[in-house]
N, C-alpha and C positions, 0 to 999 in steps of 0.2 A: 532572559527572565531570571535565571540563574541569578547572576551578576548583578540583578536589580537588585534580591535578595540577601544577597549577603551586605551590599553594600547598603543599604537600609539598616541591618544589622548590626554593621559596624559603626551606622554613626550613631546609635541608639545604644551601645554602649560606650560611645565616646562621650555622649552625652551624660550619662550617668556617673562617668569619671569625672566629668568636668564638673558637675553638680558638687558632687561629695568633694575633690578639691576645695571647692569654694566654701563649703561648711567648715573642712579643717582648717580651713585660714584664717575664716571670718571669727572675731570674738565671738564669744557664747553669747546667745541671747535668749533670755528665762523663757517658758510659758508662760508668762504671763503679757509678751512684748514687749516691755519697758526697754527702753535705750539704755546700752550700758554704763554704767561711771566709768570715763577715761579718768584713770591717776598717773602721774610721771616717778619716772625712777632717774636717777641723772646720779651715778659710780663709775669708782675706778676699777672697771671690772679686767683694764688689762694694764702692761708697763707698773713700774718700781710699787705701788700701793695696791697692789691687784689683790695682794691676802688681806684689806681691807673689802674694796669693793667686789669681788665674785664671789663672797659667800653673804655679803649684804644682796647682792641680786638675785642671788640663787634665793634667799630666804622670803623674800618679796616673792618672788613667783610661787611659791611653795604653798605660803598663808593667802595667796587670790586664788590659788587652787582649791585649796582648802572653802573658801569663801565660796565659792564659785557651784561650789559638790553640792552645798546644803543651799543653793538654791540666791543667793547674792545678799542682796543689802535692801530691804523692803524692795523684791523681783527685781531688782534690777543688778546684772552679771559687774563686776569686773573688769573692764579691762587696765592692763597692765602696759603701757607705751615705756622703756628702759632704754636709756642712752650711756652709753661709754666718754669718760672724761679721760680716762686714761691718767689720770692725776694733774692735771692740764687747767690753770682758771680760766686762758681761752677757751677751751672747749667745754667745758663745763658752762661758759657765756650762750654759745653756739646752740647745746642744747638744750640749756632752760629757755635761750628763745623758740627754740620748734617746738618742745611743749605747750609753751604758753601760747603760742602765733600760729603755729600749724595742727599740733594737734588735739587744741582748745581742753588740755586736762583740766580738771577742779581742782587736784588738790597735788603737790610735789614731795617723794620722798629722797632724802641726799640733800646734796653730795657724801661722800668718804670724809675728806681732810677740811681742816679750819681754813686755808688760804683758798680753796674752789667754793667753797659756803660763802666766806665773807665776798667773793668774787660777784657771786649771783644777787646778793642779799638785794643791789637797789634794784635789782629788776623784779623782784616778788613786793618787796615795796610797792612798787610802781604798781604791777598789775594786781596788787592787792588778792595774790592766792594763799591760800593756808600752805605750808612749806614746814617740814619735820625732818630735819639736818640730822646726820649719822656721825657728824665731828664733835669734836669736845671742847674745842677753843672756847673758854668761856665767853668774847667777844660776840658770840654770834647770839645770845641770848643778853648781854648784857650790855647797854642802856636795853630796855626792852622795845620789842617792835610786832605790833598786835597780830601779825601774820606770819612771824617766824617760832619756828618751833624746835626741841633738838632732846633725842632721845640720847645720845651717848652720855655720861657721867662727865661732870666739869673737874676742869684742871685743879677749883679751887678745894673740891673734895678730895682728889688725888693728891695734891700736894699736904693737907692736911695728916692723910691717911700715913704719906710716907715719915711728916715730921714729930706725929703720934711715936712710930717705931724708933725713930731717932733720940727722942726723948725718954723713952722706955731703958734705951742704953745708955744714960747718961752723956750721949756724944752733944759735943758744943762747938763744931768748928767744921764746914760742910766746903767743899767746891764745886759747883755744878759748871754743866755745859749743855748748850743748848742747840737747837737746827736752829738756821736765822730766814725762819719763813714764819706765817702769822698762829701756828701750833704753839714751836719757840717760843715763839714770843710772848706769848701768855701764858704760858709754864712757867716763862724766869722771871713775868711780872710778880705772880703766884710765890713764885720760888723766894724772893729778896722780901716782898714786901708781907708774909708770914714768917719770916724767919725769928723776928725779935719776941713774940709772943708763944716760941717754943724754946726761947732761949738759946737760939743758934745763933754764928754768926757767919756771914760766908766771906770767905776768908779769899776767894777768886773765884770770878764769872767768867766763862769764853763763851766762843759760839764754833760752831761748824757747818758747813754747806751743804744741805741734801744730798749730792751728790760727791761728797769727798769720800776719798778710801782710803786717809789715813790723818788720823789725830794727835800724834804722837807729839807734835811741836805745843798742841794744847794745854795736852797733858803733863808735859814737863813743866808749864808754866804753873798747874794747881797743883804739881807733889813741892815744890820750892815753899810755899808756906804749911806745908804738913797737916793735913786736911786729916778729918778721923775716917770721914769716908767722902763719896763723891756721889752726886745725883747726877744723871744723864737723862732731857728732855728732847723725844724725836721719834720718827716712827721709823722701821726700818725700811734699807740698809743700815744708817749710820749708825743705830745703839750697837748691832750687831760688832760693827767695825771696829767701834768705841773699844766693846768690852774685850777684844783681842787685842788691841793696841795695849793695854791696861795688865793682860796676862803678859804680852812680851816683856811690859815693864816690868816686869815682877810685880807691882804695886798689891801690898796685900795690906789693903783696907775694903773694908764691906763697899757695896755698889750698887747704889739705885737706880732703875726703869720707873719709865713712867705707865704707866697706863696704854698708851698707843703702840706697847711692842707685846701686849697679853694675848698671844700666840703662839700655839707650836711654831710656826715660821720664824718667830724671835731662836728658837731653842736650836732651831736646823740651821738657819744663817751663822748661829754665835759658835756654835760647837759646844768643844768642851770651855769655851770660856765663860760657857752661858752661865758653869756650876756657881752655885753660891747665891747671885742674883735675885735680889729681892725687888716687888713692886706690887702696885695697888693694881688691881684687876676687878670685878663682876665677878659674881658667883659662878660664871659658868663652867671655869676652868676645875673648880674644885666641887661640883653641886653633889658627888658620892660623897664627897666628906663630910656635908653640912647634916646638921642634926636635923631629926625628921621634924622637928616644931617648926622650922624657918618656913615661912609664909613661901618664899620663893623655888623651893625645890621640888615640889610640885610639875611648876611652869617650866624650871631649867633641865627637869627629867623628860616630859612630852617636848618641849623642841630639839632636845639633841637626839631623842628616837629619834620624832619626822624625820630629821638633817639628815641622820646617817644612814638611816634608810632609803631616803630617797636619793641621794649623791653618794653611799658610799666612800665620804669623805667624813674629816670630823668639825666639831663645830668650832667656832670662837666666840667670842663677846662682841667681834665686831658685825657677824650676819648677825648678833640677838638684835642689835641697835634698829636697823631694818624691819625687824622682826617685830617689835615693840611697835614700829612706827604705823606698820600698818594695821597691827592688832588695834590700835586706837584711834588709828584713821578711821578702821570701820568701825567699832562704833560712836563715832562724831558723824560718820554719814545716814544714821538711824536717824529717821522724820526729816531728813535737810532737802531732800528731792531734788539735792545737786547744789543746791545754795550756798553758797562759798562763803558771807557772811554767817549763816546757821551754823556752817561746818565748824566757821573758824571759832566761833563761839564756844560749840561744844566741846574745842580742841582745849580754849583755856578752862572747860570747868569738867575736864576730866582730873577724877579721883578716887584714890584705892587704886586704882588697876595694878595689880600684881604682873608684873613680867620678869622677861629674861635680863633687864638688866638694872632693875629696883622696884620700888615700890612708886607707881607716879602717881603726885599730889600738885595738877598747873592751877596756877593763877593768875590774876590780872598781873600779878608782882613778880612769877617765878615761872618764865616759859621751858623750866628743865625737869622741874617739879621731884627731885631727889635728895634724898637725908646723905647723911655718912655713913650710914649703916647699906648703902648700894655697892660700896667697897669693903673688899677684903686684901690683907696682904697676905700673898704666898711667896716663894722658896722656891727656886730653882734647883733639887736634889737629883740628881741620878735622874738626870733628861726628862724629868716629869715639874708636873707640881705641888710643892707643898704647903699646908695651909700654915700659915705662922698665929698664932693664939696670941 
């Protein structure tokens, strides 16, 4: 009888273990029962672009949490379904189809980079979901396409931003180089085909390999016609690589970044050759510096608390991208009761919203919905950054 007892006992709190398991597994579900919104995440959360993608996915779980506390999106929770591309446009294929096939999401936030974005783009076409890309290739917004959307700052403000400075210094004779993936690509379209209307001329264009770890033979090709400086289009490793190749040369002409290395990890890969190093970034890297009228310092002071509080890491501009996306995923999901069409509607006629990385204003005309004033340029001084005026 003993024996009965205890073993009765024990499965009656085996059972209670298995209960509570199954709560912490299972996505939140409100009081009020409503089914949860399944949304997708599809980043490079590991391999060469990972300081893109793992603080875009860490900032997505952060803000459904967040979502989640105060109760969901008219009662209904959140959930969060996130796949790893690894920087990869097969895998990034791979997983926008399990999202979309297997695990019936509404709405998609990602990829990281322009070449896994544009990789996915016919399949959100095809299954007509609302999709908010964390790349900057202009290409992915432009021809427009009613279901694609893209929080990061485009190349053509970046490039702007950097030949604003250029012009500032009277400089008129530039050489850039570029990765020759679809990032690249649309940076050196950007790069040539603004040059004349700032009065630059480029004087030599190369390219280099995502994976090359040395440019030297490039670069001796743009000091041969005596450049006043040089612009470098690429995420890292390679600007990193760039701008050592560039100290070994001696080569003492100023040095642009673009946008896609606005990162402490750009400053930790380059060393000391990072010094000097100018480039168009997001408010986030510099938001102590901005004067307290700036609409945006607000927003970019509550996310890098959350951030840092809750990872103990620091932030970038690239988890804001993320960050922004799903700040206005949820609310285009207010009144849609999952409607993908509603959603995606709301998506283009979101405006004003103030975030971490501009002010967005979409339209049927402009699925990025950002001024020039979403860029700042800073200064690489003494391992930090600085704002340049």
């Amino acid at each position: 009888m003993l024996l009965v007892k205890r073993y009765r006992s024990m499965m009656m709190i085996l059972s209670v273990l298995a209960i509570a398991c199954l709560l912490v597994a299972s996505p939140a579900i409100s009081a009020s029962g409503k089914k949860p919104y399944k949304i997708g995440g599809i980043f490079a959360v590991t391999g060469p672009a990972s300081f893109l993608g793992d603080p875009e996915k860490k900032s997505m779980e952060m803000v459904v949490d967040q979502i989640n506390a105060k109760g969901g999106i008219d009662g209904h929770m959140l959930e969060a379904v996130i796949y790893d591309t690894e920087g990869d446009p097969s895998k990034a294929v791979m997983g926008v189809s399990k999202l979309i096939n297997k695990d019936n999401v509404i709405a998609i936030i990602g990829p990281s980079r322009t070449p896994t974005t544009l990789a996915v783009m016919p399949m959100i076409q095809k299954a007509k979901i609302p999709f908010i890309s964390c790349a900057a290739g202009n290409k992915i917004v432009q021809p427009i396409d009613p279901w694609v959307f893209k929080t990061a700052q485009s190349d053509i403000l970046a490039v702007a931003a950097i030949y604003e400075n250029l012009k500032s210094k009277n400089i008129k004779k530039i050489g850039i180089i570029s990765v020759n993936n679809a990032f690249g690509e649309s940076g050196k379209e950007q790069l040539l085909s603004q040059a004349p209307a700032f009065g630059l001329a480029v004087s030599k264009s190369e390219t280099y390999g995502a994976k090359d770890t040395d440019m030297t033979a490039q670069l001796t090709k743009i000091r041969q016609d005596n450049p006043e400086a040089i612009v470098c289009w690429g995420t890292n490793p390679g600007p990193a690589v760039l701008a050592k190749n560039i100290q070994q040369l001696g080569l003492d002409i100023p040095l642009y970044q673009s946008h896609g290395v606005a990162s402490p990890k750009f400053i930790e890969l380059a060393g000391s050759a990072a010094e000097g190093i100018m480039l168009p970034t997001g408010k986030i890297l510099v938001a102590a510096l901005l004067p307290d009228s700036d609409p945006q310092k607000e927003v970019l002071n509550a996310y890098t608390s959350e951030y840092e509080k809750k990872y103990k890491s620091s932030v970038s501009g690239f988890g804001g991208y993320a960050y922004d996306a799903v700040k206005i995923l949820a609310a285009a999901l207010k009144n849609s009761n999952g409607d993908k069409e509603k959603i995606r509607e709301a998506l283009e006629n979101t405006n004003g919203y103030v975030g971490v990385s501009g002010i967005f204003n979409f339209s049927k005309t402009d699925h990025n919905g950002l001024s020039p004033e979403a860029f700042v340029m800073v200064k690489i001084q003494d391992s930090t950054w600085k704002l340049l005026q």
